[in-house]
C-alpha positions as CSV (number, residue, x, y, z in Angstrom):
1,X,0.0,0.0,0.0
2,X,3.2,2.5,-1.2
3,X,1.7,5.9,-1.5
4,X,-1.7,5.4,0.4
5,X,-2.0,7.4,3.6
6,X,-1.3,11.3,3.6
7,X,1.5,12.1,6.2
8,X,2.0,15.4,8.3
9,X,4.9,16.1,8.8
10,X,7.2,15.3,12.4
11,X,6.9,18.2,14.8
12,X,10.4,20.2,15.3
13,X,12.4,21.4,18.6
14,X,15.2,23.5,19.3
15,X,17.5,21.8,21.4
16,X,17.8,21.9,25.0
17,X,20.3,22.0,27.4
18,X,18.2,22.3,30.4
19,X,20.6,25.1,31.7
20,X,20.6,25.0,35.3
21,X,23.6,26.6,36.7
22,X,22.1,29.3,38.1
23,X,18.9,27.4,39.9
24,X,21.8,23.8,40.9
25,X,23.5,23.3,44.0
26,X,23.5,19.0,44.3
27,X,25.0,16.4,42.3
28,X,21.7,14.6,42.6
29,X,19.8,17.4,41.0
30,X,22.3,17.7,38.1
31,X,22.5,14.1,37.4
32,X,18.5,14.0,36.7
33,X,19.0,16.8,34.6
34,X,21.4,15.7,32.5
35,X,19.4,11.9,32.3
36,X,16.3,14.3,31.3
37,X,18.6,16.4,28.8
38,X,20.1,12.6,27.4
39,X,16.8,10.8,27.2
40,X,15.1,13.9,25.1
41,X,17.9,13.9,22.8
42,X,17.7,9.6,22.2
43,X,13.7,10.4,22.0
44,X,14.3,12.8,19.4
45,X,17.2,10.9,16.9
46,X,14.6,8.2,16.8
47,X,12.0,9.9,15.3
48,X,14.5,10.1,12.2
49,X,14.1,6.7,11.8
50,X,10.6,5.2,11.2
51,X,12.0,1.8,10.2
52,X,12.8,1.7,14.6
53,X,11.1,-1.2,16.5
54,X,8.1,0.0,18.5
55,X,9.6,-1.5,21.4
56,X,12.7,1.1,21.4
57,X,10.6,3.6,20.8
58,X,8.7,2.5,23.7
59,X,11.5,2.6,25.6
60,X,12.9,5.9,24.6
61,X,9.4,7.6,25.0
62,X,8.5,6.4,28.6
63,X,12.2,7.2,29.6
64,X,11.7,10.8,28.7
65,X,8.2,10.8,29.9
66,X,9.1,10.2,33.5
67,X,11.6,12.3,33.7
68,X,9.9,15.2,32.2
69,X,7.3,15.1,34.9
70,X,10.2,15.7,37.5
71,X,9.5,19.3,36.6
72,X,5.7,20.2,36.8
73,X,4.5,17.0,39.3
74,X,5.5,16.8,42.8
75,X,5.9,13.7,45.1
76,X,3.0,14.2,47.7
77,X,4.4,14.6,51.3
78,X,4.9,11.4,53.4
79,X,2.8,10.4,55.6
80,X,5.3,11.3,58.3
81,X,5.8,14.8,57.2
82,X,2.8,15.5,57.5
83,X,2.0,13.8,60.8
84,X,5.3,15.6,62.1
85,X,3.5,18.9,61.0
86,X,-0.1,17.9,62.4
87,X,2.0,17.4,65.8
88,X,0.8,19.7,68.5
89,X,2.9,21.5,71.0
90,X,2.8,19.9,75.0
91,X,2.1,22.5,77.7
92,X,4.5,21.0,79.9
93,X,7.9,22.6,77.9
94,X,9.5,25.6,78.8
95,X,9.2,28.8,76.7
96,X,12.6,28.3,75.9
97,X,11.9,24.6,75.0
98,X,8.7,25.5,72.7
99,X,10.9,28.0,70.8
100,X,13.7,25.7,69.9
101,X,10.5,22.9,68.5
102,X,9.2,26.2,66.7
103,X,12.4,26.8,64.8
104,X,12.4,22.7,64.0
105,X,9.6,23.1,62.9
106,X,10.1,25.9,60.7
107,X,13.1,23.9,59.3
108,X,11.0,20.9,58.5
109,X,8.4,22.8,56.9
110,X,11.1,24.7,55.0
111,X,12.4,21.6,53.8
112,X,9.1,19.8,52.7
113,X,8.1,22.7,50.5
114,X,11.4,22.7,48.5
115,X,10.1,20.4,46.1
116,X,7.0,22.7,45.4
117,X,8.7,25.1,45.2
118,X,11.2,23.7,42.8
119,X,8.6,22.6,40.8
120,X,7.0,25.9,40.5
121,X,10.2,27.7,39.3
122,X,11.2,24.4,37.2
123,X,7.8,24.2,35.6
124,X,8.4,27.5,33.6
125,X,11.8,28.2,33.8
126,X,12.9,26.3,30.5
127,X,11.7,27.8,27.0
128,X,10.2,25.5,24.4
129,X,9.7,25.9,20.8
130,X,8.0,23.6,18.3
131,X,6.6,23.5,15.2
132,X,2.5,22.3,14.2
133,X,2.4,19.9,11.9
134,X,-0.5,21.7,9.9
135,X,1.8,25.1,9.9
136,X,3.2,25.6,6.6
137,X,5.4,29.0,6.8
138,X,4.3,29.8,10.2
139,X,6.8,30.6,12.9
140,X,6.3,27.9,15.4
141,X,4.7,28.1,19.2
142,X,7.0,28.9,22.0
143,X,6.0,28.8,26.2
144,X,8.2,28.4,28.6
145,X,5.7,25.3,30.1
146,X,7.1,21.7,30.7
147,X,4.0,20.4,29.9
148,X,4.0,21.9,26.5
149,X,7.2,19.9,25.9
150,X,5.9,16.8,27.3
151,X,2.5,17.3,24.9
152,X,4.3,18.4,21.9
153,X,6.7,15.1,22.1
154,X,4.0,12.8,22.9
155,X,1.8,13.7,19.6
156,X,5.1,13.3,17.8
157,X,5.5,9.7,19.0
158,X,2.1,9.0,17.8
159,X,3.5,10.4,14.5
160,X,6.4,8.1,14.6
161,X,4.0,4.9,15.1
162,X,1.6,6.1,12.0
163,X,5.0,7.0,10.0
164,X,6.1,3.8,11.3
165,X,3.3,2.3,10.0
166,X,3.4,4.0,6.5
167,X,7.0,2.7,6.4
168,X,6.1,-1.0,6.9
169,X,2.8,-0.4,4.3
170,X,5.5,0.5,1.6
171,X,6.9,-2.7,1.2
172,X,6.9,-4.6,-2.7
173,X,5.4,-7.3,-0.1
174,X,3.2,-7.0,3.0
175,X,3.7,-10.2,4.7
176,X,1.1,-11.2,7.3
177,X,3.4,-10.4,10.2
178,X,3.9,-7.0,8.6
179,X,0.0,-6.0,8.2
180,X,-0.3,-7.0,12.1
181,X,2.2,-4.8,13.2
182,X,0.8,-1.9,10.8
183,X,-2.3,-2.3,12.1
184,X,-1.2,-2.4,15.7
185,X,0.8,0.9,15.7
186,X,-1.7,2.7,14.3
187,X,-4.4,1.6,16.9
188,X,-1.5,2.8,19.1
189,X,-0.9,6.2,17.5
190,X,-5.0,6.5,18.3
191,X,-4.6,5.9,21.9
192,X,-1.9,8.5,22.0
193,X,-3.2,11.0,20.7
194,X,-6.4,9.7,22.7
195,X,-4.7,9.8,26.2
196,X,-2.6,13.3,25.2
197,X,-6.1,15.0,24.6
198,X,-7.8,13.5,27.3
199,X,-5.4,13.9,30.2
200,X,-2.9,16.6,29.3
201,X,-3.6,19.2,27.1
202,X,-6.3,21.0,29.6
203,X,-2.8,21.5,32.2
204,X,-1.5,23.7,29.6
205,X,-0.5,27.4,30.7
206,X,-2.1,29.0,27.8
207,X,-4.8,27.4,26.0
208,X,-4.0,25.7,22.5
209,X,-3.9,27.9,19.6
210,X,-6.6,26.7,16.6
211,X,-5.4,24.6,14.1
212,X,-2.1,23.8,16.3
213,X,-1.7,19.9,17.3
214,X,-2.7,20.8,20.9
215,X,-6.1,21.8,19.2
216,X,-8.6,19.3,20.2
217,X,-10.5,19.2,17.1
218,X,-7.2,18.0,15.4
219,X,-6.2,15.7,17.8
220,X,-10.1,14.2,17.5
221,X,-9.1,14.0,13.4
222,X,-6.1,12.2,14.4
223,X,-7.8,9.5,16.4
224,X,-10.2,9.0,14.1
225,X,-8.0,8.8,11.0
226,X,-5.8,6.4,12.8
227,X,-9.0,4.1,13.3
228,X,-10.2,4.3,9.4
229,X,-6.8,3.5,8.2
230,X,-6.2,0.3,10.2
231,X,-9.7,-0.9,9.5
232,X,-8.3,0.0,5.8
233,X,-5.8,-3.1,6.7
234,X,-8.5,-5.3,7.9
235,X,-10.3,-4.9,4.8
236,X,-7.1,-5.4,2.6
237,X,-7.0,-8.8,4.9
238,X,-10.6,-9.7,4.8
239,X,-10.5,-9.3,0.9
240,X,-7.0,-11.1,0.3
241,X,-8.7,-14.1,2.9
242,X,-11.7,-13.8,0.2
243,X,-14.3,-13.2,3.6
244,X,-18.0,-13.0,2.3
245,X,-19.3,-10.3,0.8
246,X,-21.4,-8.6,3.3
247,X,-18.5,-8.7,5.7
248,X,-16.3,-6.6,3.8
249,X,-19.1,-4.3,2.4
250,X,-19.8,-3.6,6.3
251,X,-16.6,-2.8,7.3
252,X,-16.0,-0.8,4.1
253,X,-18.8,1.1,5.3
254,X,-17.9,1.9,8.3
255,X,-14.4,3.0,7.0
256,X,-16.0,5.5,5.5
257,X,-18.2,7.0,7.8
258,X,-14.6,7.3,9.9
259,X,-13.1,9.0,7.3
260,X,-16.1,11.6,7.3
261,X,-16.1,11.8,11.2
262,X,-12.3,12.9,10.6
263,X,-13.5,15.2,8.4
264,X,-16.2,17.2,10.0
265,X,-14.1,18.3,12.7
266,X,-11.7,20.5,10.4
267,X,-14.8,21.7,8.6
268,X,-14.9,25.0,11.3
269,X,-10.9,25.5,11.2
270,X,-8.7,27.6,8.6
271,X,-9.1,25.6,4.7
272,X,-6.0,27.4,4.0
273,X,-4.4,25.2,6.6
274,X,-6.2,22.1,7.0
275,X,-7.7,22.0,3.3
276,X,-5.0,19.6,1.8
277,X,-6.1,17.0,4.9
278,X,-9.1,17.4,4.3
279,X,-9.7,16.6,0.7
280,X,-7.1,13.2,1.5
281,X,-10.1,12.2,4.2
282,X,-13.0,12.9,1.8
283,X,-11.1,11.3,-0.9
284,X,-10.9,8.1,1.2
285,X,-14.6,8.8,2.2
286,X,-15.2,8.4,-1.1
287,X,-13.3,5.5,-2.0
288,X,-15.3,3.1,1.2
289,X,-18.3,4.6,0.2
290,X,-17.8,3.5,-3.6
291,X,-15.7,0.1,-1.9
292,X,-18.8,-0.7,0.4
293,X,-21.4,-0.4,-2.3
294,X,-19.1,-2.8,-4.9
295,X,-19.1,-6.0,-2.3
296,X,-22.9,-4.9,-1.0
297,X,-24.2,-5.3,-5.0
298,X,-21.6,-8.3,-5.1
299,X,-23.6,-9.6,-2.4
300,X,-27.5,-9.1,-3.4
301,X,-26.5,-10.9,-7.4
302,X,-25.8,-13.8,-5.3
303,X,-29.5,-13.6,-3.7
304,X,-30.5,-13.4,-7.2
305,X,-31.9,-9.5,-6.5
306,X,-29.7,-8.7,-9.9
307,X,-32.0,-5.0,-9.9
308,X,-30.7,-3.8,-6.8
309,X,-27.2,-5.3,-7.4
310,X,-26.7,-3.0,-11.1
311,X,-28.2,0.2,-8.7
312,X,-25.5,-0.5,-6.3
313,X,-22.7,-1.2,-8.3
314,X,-23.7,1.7,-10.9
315,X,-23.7,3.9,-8.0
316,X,-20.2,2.7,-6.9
317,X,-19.1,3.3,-10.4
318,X,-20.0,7.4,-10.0
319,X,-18.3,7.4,-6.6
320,X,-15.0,5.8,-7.6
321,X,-15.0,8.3,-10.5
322,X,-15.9,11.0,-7.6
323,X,-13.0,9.9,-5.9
324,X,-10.7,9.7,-8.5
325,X,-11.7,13.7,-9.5
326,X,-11.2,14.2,-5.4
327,X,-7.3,12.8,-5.9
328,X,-6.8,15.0,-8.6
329,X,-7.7,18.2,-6.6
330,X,-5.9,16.7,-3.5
331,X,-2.1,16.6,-5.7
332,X,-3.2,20.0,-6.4
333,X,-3.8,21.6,-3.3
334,X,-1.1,23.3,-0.9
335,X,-0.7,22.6,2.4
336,X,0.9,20.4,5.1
337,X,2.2,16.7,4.5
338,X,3.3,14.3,1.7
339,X,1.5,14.4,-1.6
340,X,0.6,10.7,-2.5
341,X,-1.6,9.5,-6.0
342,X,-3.8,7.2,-4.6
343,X,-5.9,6.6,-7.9
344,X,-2.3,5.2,-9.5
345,X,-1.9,2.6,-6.7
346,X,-2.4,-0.6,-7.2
347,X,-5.1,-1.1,-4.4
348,X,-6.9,1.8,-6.4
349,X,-6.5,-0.1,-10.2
350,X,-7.3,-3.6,-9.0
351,X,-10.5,-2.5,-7.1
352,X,-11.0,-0.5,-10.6
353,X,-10.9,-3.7,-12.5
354,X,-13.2,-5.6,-9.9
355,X,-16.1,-3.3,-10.1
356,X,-15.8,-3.2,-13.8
357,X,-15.8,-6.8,-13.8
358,X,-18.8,-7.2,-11.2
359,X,-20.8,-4.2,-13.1
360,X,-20.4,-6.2,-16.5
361,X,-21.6,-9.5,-14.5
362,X,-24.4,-8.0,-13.0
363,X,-25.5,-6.5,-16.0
364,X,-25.3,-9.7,-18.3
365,X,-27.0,-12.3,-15.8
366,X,-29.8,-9.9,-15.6
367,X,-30.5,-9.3,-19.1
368,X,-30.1,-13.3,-20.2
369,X,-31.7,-14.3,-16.8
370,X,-33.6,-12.2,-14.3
371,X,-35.4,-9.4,-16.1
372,X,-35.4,-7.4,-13.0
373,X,-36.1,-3.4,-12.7
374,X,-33.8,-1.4,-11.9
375,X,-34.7,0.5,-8.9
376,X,-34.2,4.3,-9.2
377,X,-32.8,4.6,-6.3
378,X,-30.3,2.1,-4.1
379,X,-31.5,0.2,-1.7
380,X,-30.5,0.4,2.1
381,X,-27.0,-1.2,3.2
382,X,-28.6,-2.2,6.6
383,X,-25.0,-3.6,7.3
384,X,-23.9,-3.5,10.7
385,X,-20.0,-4.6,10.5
386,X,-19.7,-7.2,13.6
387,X,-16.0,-8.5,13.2
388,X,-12.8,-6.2,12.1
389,X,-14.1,-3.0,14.0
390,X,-11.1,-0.4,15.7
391,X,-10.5,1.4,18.9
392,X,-7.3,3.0,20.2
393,X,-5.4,0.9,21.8
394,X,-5.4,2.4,25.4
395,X,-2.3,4.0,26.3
396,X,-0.8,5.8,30.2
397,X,1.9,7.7,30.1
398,X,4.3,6.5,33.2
399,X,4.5,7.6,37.0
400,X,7.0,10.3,37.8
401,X,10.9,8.8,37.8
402,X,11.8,7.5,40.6
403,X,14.8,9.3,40.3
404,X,13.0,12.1,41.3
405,X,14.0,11.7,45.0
406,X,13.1,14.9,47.7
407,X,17.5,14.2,47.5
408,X,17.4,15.2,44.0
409,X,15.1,18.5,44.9
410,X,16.7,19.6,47.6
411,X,19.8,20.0,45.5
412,X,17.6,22.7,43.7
413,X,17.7,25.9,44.9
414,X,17.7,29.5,43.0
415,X,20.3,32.0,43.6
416,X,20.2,35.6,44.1
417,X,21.7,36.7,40.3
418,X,19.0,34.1,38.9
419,X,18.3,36.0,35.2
420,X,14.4,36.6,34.3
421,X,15.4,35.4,30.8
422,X,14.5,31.7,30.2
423,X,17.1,29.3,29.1
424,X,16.2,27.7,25.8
């Protein structure tokens, strides 16, 4: 399936040092910095090669994800701490005595809110720029926000499994071993983006900007294109496995009313940035529709109800040449992502050739045999696809890194000459 599904493209970063010379005081804070600073940078060289094995990726992602936490979540308090601070002074101690508890005390308390307080400073103190995958000539977003790293990097790991998958698709040869793994990363790319949208982007410090990848709408296009295209590899499976009819008319179906739920939430945004997207979604809207309607006619000549079968299949004949025009005007339009010609693939010509072939059957048997009307208007695909249905494959991002230790934040402390300026 080389040339099949539109890509966006990765997001970009500027590197960062996680300069922290002026807020450092412990070894044990700077050696969780510098794992945080190593594990980004592994994290990012692997997105330059999609041909990686999801479990490195999987390896190099959760690395960086608990360790990026370090800097906007806190440990809570132990249960001593807080017991030690819920302790009430005795009357029988001396004034003398209750002072020195007092100033204990104070210490204690002084020392148990260094980590909030580191995280408070650490949170914000490191600028982050990246790039939108939908932003063609646009400068690219910048916050000085943890979080807004964390989120950016974990939508471009979902990239990296749908690229990933892409890569695998674009074999001369798809062996069976290669369509399961295809079709697993991009259910995993959907729970990504899934659990990204869900869980994170509403801690951001600004909200996200319209059309950016933080944009809910885009990351609910996302999902939902991730779920049409490896139900696109169930069908290729169902088909090559020669499943009935009315199996893979069903699931064609549904493909398509994916690819139009994809759709409709771009229909509100900026054409001029999410048109080229969009007319690769209504193109493969098209195609199902026009895919479904082939095997549903396919099914009804073999109940002998050859009138209904030419509506269908004349009707599938219109919407492949739809879709076909809708290819043409997708090369053709600018915007984000790779350009593919889906209408000179071979998945396109050999389901060409079929409905051709079944049209011309259809036709025939009725004209020598059946005599039946053809209805003016096709009738209803009650098909309810059973088998071969998607949803993202639930994903968590990790706890907090145990490296973390209230050792490691008390090594964190910010100087008197800190600059305002945020190190990038």
């Amino acid at each position: 399936m080389a040339h099949w599904f539109h890509r966006n493209p990765f997001k970009a970063t500027n590197a960062q040092n996680f300069d922290i010379r002026k807020i450092s005081m412990k070894a044990d804070f700077n050696k969780v910095m510098s794992d945080l600073r190593a594990a980004r940078n592994a994290l990012l060289a692997l997105f330059n090669n999609p041909a990686a094995s999801p479990e490195k990726m999987d390896e190099a992602s959760m690395s960086y994800f608990a360790l990026i936490q370090g800097l906007f979540h806190v440990p809570q308090q132990s249960s001593s701490s807080q017991e030690q601070q819920q302790e009430k002074p005795t009357s029988s101690g001396t004034a003398e005595g209750d002072k020195e508890k007092d100033k204990d005390k104070d210490k204690k308390d002084k020392k148990e809110d260094a980590p909030a307080a580191a995280s408070a400073t650490l949170k914000t103190f490191f600028k982050f720029k990246w790039t939108q995958t939908l932003f063609v000539g646009k400068p690219p977003l910048v916050e000085d926000d943890a979080e807004f790293d964390f989120i950016n990097m974990g939508i471009n790991v979902a990239l990296w499994h749908t690229k990933h998958a892409a890569k695998l698709a674009a074999q001369a040869e798809i062996k069976m071993e290669d369509a399961k793994e295809i079709h697993t990363s991009l259910k995993k790319a959907a729970g990504l983006f899934k659990e990204f949208k869900d869980n994170h982007i509403g801690r951001l410090s600004n909200p996200p900007e319209k059309c950016s990848d933080m944009d809910p709408m885009v990351l609910e296009c996302y999902i939902m294109c991730c779920q049409a295209e490896a139900q696109e590899v169930t069908i290729a499976r169902a088909v090559e496995k020669k499943h009935k009819a009315s199996l893979i008319a069903g699931l064609a179906n549904e493909t398509s009313k994916y690819f139009q739920m994809a759709d409709d939430f771009l229909k509100s945004h900026d054409q001029s940035i999410v048109g080229k997207w969009r007319k690769y979604l209504q193109l493969k809207e098209t195609f199902y529709k026009s895919y479904a309607l082939c095997y549903y006619g396919g099914a009804l000549l073999a109940e002998e109800k050859c009138g209904d079968s030419i509506r269908c299949l004349q009707d599938s004949t219109e919407l492949l040449s739809k879709s076909s025009s809708l290819c043409k005007e997708y090369i053709s339009t600018k915007g984000a992502g790779s350009t593919i010609r889906p209408h000179e693939h071979e998945f396109y010509r050999n389901f060409e050739k079929d409905l051709h072939r079944k049209f011309e059957k259809s036709k025939s048997e009725n004209g020598f045999i059946y005599h039946q009307k053809v209805p003016p208007v096709p009738p209803n695909m009650n098909l309810q696809a059973t088998h071969g249905l998607v949803d993202p494959t639930p994903y968590s991002v990790p706890s907090i890194s145990e490296k973390w230790t209230s050792g490691a934040y008390a090594g964190f402390s910010i100087s008197k000459n800190v600059q305002s300026d945020k190190k990038v």
